[in-house]
Biopython code that builds the backbone (N, CA, C, O; Angstrom):
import numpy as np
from Bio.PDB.StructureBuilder import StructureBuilder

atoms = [
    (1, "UNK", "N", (-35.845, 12.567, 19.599)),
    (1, "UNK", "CA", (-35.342, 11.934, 18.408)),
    (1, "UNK", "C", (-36.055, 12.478, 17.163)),
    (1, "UNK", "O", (-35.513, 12.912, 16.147)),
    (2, "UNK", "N", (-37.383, 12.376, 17.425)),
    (2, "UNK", "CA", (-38.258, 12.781, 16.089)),
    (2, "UNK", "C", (-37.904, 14.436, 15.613)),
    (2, "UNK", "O", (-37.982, 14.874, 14.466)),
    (3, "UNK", "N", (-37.512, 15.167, 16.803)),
    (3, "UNK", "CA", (-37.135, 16.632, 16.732)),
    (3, "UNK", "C", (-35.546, 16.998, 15.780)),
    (3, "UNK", "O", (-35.257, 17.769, 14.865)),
    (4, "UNK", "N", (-34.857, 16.049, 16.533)),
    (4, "UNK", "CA", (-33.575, 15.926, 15.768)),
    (4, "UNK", "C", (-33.647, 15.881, 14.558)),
    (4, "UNK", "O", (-33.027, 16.583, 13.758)),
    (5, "UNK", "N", (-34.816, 14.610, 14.224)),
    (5, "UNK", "CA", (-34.954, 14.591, 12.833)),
    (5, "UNK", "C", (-35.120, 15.442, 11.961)),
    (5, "UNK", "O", (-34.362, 15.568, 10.999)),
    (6, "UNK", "N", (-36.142, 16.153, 12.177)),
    (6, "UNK", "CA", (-37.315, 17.477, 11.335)),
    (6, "UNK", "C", (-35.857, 18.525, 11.589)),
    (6, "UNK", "O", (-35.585, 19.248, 10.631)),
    (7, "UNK", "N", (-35.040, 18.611, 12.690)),
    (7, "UNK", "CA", (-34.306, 19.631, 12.490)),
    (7, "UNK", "C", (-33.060, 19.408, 11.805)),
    (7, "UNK", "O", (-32.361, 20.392, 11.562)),
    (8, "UNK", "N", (-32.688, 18.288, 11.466)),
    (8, "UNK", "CA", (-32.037, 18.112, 10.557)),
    (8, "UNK", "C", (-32.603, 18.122, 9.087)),
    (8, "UNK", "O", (-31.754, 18.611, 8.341)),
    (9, "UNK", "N", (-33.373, 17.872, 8.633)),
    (9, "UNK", "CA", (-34.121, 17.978, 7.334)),
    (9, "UNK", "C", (-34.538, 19.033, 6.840)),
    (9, "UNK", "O", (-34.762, 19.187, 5.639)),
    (10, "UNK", "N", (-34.757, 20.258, 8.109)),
    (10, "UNK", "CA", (-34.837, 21.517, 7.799)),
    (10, "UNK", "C", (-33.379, 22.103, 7.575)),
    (10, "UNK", "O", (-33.417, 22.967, 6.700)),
    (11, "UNK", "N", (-31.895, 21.874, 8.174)),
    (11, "UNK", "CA", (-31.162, 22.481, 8.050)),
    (11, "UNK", "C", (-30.191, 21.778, 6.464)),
    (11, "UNK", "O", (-29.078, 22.045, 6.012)),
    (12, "UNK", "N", (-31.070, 21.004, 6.107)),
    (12, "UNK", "CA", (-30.269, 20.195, 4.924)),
    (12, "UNK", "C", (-28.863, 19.214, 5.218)),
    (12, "UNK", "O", (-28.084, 18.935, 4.306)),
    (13, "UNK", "N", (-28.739, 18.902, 6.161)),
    (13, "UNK", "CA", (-27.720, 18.124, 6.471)),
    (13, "UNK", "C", (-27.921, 16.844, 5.962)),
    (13, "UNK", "O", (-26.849, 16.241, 5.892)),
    (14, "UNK", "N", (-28.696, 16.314, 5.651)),
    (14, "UNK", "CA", (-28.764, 15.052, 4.415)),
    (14, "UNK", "C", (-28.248, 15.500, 3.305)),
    (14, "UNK", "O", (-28.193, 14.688, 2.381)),
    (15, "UNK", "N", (-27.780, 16.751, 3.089)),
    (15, "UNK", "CA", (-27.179, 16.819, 1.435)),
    (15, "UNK", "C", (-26.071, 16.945, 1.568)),
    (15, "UNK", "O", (-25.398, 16.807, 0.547)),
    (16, "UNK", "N", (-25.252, 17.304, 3.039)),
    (16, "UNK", "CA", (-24.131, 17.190, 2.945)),
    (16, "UNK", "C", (-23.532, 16.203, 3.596)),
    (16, "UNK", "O", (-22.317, 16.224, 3.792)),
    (17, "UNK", "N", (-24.444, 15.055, 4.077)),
    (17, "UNK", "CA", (-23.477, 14.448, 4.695)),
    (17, "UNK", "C", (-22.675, 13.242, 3.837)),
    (17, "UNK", "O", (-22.820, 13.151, 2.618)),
    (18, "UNK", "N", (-22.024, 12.550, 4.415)),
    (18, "UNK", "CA", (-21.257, 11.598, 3.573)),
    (18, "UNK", "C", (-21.760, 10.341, 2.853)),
    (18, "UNK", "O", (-20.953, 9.679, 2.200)),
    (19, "UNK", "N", (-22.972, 9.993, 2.928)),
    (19, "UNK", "CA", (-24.196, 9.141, 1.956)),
    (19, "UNK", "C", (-25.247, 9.869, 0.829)),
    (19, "UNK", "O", (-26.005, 9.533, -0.081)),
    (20, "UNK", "N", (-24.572, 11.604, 1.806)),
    (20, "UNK", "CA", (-25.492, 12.935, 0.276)),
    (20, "UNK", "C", (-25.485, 11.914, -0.709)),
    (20, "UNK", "O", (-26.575, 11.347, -0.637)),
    (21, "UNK", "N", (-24.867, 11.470, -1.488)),
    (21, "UNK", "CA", (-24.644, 11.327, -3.677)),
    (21, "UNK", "C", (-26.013, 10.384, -3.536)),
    (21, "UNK", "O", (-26.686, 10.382, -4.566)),
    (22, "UNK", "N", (-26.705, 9.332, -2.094)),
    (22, "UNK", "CA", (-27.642, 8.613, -2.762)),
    (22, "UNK", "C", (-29.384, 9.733, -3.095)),
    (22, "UNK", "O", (-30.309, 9.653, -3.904)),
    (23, "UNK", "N", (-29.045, 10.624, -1.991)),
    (23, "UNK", "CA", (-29.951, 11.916, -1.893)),
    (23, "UNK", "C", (-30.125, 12.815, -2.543)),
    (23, "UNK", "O", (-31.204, 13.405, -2.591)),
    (24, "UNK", "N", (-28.671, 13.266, -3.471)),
    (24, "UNK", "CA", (-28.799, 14.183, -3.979)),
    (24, "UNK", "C", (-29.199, 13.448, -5.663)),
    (24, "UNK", "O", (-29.273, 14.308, -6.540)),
    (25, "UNK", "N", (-29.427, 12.104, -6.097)),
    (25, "UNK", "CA", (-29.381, 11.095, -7.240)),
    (25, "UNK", "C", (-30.616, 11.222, -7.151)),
    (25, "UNK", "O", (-31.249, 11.664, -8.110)),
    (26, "UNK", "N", (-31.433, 10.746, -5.603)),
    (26, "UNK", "CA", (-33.032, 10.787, -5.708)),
    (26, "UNK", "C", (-33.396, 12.064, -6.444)),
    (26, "UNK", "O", (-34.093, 12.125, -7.457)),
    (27, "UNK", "N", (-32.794, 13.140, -5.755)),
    (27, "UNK", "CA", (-33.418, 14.258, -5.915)),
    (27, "UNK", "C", (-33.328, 15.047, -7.143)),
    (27, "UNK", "O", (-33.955, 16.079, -7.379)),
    (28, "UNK", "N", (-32.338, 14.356, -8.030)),
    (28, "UNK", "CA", (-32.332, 14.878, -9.451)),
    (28, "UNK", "C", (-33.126, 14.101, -10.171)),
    (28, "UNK", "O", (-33.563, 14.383, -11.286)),
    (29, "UNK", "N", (-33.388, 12.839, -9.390)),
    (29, "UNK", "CA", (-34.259, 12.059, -10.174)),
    (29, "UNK", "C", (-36.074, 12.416, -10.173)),
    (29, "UNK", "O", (-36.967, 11.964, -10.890)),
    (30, "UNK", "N", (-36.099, 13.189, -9.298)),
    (30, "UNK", "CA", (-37.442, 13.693, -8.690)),
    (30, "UNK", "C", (-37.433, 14.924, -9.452)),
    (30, "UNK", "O", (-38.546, 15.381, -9.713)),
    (31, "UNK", "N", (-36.380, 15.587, -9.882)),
    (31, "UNK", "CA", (-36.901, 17.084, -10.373)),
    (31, "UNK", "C", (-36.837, 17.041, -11.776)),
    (31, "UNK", "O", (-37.496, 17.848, -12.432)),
    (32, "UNK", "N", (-35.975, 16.023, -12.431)),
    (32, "UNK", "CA", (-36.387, 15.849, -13.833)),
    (32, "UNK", "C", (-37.748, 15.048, -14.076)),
    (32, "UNK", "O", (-38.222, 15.063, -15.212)),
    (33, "UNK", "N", (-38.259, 14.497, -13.270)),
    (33, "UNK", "CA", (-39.836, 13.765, -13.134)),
    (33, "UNK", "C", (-40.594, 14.981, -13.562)),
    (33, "UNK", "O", (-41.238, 15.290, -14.564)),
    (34, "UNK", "N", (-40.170, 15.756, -12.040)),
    (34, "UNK", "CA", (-41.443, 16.812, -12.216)),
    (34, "UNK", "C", (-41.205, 17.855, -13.918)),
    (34, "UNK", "O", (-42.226, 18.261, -14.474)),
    (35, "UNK", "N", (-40.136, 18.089, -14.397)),
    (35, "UNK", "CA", (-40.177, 18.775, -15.526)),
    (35, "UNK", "C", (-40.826, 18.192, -16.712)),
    (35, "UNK", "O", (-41.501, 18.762, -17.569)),
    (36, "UNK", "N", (-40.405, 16.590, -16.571)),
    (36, "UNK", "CA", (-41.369, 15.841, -17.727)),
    (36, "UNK", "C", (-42.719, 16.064, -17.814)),
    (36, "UNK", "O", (-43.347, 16.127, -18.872)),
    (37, "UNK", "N", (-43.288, 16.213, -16.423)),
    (37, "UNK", "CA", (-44.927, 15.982, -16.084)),
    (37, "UNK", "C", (-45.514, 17.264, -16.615)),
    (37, "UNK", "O", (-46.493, 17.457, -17.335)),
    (38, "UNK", "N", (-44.485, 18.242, -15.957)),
    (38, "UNK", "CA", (-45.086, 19.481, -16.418)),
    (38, "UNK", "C", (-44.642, 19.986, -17.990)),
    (38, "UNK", "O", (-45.335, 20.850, -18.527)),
    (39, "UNK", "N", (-43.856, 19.605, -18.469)),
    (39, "UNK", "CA", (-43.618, 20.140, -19.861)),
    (39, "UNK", "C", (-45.155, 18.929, -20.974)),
    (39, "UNK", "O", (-45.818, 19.383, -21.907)),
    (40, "UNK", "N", (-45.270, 17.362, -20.376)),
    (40, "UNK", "CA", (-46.116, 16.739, -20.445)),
    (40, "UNK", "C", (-47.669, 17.600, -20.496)),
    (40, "UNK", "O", (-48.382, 17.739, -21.490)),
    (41, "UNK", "N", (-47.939, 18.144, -19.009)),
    (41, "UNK", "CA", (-48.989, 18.650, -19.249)),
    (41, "UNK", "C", (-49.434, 20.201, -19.730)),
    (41, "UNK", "O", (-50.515, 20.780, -19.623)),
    (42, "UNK", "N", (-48.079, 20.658, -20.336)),
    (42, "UNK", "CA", (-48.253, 21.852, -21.349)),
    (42, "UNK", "C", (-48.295, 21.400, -22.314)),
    (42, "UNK", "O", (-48.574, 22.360, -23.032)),
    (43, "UNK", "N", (-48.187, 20.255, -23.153)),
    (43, "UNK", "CA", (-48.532, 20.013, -24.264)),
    (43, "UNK", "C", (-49.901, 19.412, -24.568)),
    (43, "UNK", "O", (-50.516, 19.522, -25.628)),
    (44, "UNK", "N", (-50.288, 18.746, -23.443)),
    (44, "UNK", "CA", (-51.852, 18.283, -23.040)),
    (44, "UNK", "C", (-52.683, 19.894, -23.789)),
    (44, "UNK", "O", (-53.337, 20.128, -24.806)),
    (45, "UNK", "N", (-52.171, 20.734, -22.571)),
    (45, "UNK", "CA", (-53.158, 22.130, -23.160)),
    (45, "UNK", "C", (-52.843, 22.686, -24.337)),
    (45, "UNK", "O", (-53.743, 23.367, -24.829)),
    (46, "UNK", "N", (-51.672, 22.591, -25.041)),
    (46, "UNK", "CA", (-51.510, 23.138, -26.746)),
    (46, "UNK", "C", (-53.086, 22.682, -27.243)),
    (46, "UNK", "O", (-54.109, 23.224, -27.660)),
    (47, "UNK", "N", (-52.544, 21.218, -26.889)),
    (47, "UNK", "CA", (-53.680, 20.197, -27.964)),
    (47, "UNK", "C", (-55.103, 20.709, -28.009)),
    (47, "UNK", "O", (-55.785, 21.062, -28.971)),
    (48, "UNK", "N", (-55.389, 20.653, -26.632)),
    (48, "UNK", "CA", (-56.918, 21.055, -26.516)),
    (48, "UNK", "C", (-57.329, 22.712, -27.047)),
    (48, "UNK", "O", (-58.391, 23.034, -27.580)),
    (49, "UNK", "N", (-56.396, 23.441, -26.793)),
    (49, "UNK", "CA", (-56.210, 24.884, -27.293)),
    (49, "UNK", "C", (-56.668, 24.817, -28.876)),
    (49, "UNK", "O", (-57.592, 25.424, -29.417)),
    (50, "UNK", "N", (-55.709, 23.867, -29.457)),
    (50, "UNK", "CA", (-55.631, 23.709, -31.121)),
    (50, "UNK", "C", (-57.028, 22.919, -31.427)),
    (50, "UNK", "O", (-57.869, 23.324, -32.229)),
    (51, "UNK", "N", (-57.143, 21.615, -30.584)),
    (51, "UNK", "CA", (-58.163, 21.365, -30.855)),
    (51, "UNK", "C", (-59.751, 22.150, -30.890)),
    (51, "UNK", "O", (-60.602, 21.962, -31.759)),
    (52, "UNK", "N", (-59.839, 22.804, -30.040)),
    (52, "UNK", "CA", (-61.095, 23.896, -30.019)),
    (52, "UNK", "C", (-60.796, 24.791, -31.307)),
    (52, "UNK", "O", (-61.749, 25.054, -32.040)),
    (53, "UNK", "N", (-59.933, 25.120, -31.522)),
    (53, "UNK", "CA", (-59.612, 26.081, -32.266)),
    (53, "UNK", "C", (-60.297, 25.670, -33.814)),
    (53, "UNK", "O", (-61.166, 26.294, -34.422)),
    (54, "UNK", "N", (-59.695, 24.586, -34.162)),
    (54, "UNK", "CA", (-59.862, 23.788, -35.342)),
    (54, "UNK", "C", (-61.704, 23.465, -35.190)),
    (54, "UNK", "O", (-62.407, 23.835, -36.130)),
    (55, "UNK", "N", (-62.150, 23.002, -34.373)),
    (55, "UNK", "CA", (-63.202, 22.750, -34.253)),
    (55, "UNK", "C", (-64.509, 24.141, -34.546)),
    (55, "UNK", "O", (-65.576, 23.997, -35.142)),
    (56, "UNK", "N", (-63.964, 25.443, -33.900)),
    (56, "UNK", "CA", (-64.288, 26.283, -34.736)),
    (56, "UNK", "C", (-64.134, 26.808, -36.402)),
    (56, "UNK", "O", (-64.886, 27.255, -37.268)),
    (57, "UNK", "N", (-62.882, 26.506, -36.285)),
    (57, "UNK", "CA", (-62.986, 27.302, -38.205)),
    (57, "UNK", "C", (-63.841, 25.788, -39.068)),
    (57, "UNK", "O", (-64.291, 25.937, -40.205)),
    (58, "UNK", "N", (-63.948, 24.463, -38.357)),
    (58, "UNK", "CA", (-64.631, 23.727, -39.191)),
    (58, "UNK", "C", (-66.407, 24.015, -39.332)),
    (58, "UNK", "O", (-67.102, 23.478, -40.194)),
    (59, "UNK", "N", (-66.829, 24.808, -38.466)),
    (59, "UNK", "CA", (-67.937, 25.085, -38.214)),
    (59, "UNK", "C", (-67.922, 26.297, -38.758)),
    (59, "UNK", "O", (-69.084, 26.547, -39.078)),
    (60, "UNK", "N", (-67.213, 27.192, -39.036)),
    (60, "UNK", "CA", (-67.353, 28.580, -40.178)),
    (60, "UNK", "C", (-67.288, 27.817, -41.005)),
    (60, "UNK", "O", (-68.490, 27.765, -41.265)),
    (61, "UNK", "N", (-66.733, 26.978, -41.832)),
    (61, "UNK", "CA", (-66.519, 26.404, -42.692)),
    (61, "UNK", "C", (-67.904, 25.655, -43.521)),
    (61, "UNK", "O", (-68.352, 25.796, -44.658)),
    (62, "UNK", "N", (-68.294, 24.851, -42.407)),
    (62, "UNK", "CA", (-69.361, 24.589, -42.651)),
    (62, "UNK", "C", (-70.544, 25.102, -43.028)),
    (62, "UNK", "O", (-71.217, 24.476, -43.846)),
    (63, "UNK", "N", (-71.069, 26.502, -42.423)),
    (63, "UNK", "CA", (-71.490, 27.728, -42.343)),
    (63, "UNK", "C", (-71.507, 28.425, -43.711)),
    (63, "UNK", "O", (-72.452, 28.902, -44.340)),
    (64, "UNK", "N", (-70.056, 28.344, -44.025)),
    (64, "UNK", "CA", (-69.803, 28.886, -45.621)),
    (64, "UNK", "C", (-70.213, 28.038, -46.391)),
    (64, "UNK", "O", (-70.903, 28.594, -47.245)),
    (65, "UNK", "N", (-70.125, 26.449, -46.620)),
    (65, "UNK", "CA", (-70.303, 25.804, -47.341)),
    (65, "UNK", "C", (-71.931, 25.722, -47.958)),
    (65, "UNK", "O", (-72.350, 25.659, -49.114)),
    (66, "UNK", "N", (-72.875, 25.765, -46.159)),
    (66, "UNK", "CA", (-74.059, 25.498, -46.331)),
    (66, "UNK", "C", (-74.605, 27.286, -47.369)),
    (66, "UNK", "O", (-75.425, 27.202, -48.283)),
    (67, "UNK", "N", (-74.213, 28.152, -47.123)),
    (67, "UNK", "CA", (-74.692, 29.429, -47.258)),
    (67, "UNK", "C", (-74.541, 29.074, -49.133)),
    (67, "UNK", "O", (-75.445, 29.067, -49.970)),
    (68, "UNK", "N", (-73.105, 28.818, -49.311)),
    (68, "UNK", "CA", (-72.954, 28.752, -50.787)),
    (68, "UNK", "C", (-73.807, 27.958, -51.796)),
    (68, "UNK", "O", (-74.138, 28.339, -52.919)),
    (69, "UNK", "N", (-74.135, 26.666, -51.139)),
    (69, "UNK", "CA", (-75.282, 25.511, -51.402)),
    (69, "UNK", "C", (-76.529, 26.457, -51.802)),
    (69, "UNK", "O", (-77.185, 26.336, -52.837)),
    (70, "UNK", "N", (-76.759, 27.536, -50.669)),
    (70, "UNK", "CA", (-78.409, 28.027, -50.571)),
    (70, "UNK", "C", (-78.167, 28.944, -51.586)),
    (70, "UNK", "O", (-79.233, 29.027, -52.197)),
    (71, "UNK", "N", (-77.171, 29.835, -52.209)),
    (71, "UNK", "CA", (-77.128, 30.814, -53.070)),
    (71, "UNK", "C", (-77.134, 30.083, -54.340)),
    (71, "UNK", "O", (-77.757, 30.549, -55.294)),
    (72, "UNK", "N", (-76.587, 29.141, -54.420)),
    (72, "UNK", "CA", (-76.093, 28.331, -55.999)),
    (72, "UNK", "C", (-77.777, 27.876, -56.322)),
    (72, "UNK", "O", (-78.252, 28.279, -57.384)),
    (73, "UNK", "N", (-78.525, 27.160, -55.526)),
    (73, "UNK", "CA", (-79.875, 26.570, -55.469)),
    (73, "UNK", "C", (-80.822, 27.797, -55.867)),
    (73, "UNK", "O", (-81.837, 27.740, -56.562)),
    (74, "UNK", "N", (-80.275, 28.873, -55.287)),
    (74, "UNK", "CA", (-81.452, 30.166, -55.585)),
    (74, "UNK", "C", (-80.846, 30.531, -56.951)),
    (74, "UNK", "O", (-81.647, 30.816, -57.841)),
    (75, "UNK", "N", (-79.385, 30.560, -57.258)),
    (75, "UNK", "CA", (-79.305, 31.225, -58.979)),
    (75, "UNK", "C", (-79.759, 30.060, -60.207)),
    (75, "UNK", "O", (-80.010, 30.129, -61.410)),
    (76, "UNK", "N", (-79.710, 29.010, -59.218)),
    (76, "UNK", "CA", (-80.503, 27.325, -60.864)),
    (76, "UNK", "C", (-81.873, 27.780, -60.601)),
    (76, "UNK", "O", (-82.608, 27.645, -61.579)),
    (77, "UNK", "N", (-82.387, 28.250, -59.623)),
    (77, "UNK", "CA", (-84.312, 28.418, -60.213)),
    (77, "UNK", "C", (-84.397, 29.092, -61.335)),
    (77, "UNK", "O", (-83.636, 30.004, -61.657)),
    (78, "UNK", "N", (-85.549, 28.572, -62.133)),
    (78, "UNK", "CA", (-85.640, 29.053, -63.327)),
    (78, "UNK", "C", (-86.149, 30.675, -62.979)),
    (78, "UNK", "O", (-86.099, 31.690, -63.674)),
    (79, "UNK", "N", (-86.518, 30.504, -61.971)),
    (79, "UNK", "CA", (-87.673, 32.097, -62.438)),
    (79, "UNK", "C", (-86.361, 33.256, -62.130)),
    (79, "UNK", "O", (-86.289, 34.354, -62.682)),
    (80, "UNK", "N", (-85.417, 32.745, -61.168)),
    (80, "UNK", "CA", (-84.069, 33.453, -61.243)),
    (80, "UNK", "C", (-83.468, 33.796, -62.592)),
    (80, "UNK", "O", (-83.247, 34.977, -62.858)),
    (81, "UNK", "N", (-83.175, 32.780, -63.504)),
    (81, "UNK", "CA", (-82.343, 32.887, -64.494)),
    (81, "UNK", "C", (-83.311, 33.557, -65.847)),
    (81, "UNK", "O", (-82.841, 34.061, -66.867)),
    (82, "UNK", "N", (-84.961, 33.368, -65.463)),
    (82, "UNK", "CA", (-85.987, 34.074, -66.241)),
    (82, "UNK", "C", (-85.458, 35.773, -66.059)),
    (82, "UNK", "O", (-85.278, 36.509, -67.029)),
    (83, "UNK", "N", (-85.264, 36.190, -64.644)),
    (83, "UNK", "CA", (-85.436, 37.366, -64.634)),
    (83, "UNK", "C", (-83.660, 37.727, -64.938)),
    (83, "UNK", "O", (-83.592, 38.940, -65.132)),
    (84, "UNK", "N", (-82.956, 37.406, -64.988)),
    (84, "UNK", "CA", (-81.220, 37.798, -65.607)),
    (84, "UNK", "C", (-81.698, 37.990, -67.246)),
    (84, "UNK", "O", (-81.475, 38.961, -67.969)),
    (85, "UNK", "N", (-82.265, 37.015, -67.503)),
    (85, "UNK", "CA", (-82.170, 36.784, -69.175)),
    (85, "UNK", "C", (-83.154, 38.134, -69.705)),
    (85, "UNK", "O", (-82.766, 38.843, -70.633)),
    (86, "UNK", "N", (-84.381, 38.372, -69.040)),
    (86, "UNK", "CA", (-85.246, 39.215, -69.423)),
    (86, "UNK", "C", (-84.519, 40.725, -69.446)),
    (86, "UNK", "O", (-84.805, 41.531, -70.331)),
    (87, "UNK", "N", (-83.711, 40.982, -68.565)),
    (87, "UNK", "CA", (-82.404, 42.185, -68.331)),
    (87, "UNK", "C", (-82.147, 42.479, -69.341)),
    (87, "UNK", "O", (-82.216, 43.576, -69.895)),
    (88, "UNK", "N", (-81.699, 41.160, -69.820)),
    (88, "UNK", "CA", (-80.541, 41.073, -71.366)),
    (88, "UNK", "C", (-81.788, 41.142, -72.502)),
    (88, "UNK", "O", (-81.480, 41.514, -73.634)),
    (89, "UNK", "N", (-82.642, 40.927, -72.327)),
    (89, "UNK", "CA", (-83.441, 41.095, -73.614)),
    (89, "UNK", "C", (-83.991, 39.804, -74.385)),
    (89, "UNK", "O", (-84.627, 39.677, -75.432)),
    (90, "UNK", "N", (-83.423, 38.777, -73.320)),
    (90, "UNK", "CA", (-84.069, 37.382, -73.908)),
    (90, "UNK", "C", (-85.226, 36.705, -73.233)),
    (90, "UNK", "O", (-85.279, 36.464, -72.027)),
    (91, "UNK", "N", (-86.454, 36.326, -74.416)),
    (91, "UNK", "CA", (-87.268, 36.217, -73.286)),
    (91, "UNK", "C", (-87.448, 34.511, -74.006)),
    (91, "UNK", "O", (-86.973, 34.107, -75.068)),
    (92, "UNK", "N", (-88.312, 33.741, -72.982)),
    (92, "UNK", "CA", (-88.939, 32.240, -73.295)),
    (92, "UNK", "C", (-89.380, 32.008, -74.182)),
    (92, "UNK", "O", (-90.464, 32.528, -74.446)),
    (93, "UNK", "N", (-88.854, 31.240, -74.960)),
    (93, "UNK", "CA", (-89.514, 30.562, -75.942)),
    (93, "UNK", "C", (-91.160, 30.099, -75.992)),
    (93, "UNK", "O", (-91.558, 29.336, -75.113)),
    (94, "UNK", "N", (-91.806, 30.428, -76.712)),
    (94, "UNK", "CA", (-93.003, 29.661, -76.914)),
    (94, "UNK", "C", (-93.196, 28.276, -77.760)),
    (94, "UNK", "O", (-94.311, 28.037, -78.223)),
    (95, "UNK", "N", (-92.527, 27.710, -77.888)),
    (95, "UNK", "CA", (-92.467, 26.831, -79.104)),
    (95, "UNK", "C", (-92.052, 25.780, -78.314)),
    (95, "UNK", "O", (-90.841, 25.923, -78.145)),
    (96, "UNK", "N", (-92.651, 24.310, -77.464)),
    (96, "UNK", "CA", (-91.911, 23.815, -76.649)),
    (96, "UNK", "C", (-90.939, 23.225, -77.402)),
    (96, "UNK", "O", (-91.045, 23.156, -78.626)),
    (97, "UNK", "N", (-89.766, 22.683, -76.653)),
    (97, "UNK", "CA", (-88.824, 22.014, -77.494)),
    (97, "UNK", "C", (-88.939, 20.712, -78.077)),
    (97, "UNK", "O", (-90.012, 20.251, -77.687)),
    (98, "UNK", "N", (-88.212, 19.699, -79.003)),
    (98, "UNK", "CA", (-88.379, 18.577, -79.222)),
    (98, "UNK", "C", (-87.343, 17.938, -79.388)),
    (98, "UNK", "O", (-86.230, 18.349, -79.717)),
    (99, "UNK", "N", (-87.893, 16.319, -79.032)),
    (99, "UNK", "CA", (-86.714, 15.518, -78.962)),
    (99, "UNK", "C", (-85.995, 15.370, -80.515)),
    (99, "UNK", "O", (-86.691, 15.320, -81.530)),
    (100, "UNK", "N", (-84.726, 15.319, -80.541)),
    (100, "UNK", "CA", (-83.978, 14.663, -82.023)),
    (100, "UNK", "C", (-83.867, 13.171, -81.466)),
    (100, "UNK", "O", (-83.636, 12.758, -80.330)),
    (101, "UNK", "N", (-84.151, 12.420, -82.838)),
    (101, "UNK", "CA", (-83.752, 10.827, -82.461)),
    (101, "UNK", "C", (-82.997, 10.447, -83.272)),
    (101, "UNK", "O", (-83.444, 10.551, -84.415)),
    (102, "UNK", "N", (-81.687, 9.900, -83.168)),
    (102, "UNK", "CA", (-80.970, 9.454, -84.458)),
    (102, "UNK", "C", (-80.705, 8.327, -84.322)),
    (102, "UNK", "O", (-80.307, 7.853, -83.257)),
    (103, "UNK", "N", (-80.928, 7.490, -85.695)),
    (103, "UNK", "CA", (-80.928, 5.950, -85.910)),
    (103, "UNK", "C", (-79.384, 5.674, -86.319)),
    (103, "UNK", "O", (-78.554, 6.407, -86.856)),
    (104, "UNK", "N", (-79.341, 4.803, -86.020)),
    (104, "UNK", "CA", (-77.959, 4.265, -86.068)),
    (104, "UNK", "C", (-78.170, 3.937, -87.519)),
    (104, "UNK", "O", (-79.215, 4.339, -88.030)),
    (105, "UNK", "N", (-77.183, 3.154, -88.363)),
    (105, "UNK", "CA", (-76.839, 2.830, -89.382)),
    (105, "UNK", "C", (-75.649, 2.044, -89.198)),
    (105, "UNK", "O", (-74.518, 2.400, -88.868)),
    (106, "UNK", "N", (-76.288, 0.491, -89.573)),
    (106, "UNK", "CA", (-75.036, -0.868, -89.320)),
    (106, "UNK", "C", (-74.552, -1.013, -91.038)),
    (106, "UNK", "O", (-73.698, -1.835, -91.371)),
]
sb = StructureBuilder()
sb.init_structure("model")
sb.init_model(0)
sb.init_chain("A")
sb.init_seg("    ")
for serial, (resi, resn, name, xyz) in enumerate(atoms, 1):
    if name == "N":
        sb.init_residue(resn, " ", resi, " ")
    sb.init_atom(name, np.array(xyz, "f"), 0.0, 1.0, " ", f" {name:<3s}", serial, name[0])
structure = sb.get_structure()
């Protein structure tokens, strides 16, 4: 009996016999499953793809940001902007500066 079985299941005679439409209903219902799962878990891997991806250029990014910070900090030192100006022919004042105070008038 059990032989009959397996040899019927191998020769497909459940798809043709005359109750096939409830077999062949499962079985479309089973192969559009599996296309969901798998079109499902190709979009799983886009994500993670994109996600790494993004996660790198935020870290160049960062990289650039910090580098630009350290260059801007080195051109505000004075002894930086001492030695541009001295180029040009301008040198420090000796004369320190002073405050202006202006009084109001009601």
């Amino acid at each position: 009996m059990i032989k009959k079985g397996i040899y019927s299941a191998l020769r497909g005679t459940f798809l043709v016999s005359d109750d096939s439409f409830k077999n062949w209903r499962f079985i479309l219902f089973l192969s559009a499953l599996a296309v969901v799962m798998i079109e499902s878990s190709h979009r799983a891997d886009r994500k993670v793809y994109e996600i790494a991806k993004l996660n790198e250029d935020l870290k160049e990014l960062r990289s650039e940001l910090i580098d630009g910070r350290k260059r801007l900090m080195h051109l505000r030192m004075e002894s930086s902007v001492r030695k541009k100006l001295l180029v040009k022919g301008i040198l420090p004042s000796d004369v320190p500066p002073k405050k202006i105070k202006v009084k109001r008038q009601n």
